[in-house]
MDTraj code that builds the backbone (N, CA, C; nanometers):
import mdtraj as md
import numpy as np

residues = "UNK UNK UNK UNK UNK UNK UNK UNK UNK UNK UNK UNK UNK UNK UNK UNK UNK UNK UNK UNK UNK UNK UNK UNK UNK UNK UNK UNK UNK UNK UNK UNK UNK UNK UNK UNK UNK UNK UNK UNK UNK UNK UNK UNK UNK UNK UNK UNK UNK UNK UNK UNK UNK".split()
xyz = np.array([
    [-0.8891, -0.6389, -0.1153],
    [-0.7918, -0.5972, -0.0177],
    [-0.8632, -0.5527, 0.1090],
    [-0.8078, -0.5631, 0.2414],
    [-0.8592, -0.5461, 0.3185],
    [-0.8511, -0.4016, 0.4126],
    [-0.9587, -0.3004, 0.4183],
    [-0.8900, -0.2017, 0.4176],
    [-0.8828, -0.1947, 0.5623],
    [-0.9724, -0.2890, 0.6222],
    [-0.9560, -0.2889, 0.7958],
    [-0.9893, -0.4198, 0.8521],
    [-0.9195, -0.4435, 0.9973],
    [-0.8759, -0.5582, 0.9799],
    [-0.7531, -0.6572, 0.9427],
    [-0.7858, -0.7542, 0.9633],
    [-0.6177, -0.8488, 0.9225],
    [-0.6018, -0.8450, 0.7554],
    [-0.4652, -0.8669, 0.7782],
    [-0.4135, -0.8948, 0.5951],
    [-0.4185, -1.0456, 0.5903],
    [-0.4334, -1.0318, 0.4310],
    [-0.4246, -1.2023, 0.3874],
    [-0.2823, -1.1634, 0.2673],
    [-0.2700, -1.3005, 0.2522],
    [-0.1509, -1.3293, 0.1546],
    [-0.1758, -1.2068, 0.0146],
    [-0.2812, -1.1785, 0.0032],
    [-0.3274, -1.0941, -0.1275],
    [-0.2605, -0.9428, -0.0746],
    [-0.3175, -0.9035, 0.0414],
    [-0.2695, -0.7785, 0.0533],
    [-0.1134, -0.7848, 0.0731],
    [-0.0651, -0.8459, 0.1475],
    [0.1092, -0.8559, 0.1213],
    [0.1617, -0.8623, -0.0052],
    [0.0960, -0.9138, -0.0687],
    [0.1638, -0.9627, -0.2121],
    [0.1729, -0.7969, -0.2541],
    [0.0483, -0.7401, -0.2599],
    [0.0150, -0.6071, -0.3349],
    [0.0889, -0.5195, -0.2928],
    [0.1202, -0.5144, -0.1526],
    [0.1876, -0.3901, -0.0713],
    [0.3267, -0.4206, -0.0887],
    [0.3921, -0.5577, -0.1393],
    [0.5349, -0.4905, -0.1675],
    [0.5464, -0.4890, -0.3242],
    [0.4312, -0.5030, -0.4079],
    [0.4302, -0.4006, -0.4814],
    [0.4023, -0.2385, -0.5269],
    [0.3244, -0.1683, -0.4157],
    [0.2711, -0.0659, -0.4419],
    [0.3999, 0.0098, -0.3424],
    [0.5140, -0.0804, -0.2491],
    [0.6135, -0.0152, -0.1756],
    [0.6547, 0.0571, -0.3023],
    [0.6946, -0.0650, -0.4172],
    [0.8148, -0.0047, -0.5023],
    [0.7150, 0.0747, -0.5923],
    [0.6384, 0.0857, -0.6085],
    [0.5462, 0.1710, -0.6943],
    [0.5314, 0.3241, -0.6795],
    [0.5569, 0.3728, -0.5649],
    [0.5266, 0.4750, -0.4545],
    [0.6508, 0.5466, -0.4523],
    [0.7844, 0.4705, -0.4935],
    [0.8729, 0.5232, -0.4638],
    [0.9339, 0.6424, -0.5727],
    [0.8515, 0.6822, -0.6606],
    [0.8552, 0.7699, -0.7616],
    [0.7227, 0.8698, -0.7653],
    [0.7544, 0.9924, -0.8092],
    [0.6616, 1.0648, -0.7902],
    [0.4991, 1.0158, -0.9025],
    [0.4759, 1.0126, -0.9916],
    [0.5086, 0.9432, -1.0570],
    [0.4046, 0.8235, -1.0264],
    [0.4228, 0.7304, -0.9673],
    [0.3443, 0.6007, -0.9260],
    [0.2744, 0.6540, -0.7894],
    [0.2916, 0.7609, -0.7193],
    [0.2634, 0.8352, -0.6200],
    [0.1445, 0.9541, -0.6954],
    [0.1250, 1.0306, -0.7553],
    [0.0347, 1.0553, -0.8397],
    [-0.0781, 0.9578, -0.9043],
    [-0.0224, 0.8589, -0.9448],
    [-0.1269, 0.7546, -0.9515],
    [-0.2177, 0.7104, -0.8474],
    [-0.1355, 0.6753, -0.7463],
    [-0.1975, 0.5898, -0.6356],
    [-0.3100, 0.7021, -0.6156],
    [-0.2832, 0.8626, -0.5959],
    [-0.4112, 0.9575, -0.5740],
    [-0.5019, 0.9885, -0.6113],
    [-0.4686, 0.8750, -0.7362],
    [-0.6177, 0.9172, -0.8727],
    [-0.7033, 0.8015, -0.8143],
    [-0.6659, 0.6941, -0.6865],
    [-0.7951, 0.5579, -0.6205],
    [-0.7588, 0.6059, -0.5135],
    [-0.8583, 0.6580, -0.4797],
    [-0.8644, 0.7233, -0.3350],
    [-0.8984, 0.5799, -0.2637],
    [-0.9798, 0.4725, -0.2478],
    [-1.0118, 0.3509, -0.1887],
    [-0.8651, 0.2369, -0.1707],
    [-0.7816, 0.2472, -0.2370],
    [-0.6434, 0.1990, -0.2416],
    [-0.5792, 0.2775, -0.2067],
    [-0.5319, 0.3767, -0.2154],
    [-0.4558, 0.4924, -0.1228],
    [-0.4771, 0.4595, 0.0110],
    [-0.6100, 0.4827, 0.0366],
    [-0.6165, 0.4797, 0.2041],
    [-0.5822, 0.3272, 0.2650],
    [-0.6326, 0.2053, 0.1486],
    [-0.5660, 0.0847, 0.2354],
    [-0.4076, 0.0654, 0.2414],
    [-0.3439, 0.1471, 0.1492],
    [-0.1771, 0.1969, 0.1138],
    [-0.1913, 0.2191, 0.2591],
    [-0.1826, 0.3345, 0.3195],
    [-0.1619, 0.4381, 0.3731],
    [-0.1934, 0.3146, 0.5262],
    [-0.2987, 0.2746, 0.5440],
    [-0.3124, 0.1854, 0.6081],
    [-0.1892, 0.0676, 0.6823],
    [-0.1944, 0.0017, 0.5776],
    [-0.0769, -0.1259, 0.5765],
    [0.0427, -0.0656, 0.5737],
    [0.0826, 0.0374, 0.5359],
    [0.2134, 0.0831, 0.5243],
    [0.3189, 0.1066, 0.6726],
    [0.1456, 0.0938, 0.7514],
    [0.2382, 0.1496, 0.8739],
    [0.2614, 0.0025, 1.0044],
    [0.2365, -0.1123, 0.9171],
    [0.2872, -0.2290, 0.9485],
    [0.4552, -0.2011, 0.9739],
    [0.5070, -0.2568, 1.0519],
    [0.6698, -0.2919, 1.1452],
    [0.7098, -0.3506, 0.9573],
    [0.6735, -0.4549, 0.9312],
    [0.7658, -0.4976, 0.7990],
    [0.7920, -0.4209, 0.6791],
    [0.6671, -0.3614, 0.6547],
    [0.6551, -0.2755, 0.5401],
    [0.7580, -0.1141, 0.6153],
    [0.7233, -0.0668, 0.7314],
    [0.7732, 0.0793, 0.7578],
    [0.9162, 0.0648, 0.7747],
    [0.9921, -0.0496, 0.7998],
    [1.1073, -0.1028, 0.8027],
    [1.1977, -0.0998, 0.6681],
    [1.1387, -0.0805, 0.5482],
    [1.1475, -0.0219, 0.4332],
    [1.2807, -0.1055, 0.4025],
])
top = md.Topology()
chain = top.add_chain()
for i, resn in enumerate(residues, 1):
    res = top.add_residue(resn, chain, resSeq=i)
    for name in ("N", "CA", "C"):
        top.add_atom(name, md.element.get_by_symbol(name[0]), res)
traj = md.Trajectory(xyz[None], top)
């Protein structure tokens, strides 16, 4: 995944899974136990398609 820089088809795929993943406390606790995926979360999230929710 790309944590900087452009996305490829891989990171889209992942991020509208980790949207619905996130949306519970729960899968949100998880994501904090990979700090290296969190931050590319946290990253991409603030893409127009993804923050458009």
């Amino acid at each position: 995944m790309a944590a900087r820089g452009p996305s490829d088809a891989a990171d889209l795929h992942a991020a509208s899974i980790i949207a619905y993943f996130v949306k519970v406390a729960d899968g949100q606790k998880l994501l904090a136990a990979f700090a290296d995926i969190q931050a590319w979360w946290e990253g991409i999230a603030k893409r127009p398609s993804l923050a458009a929710g």
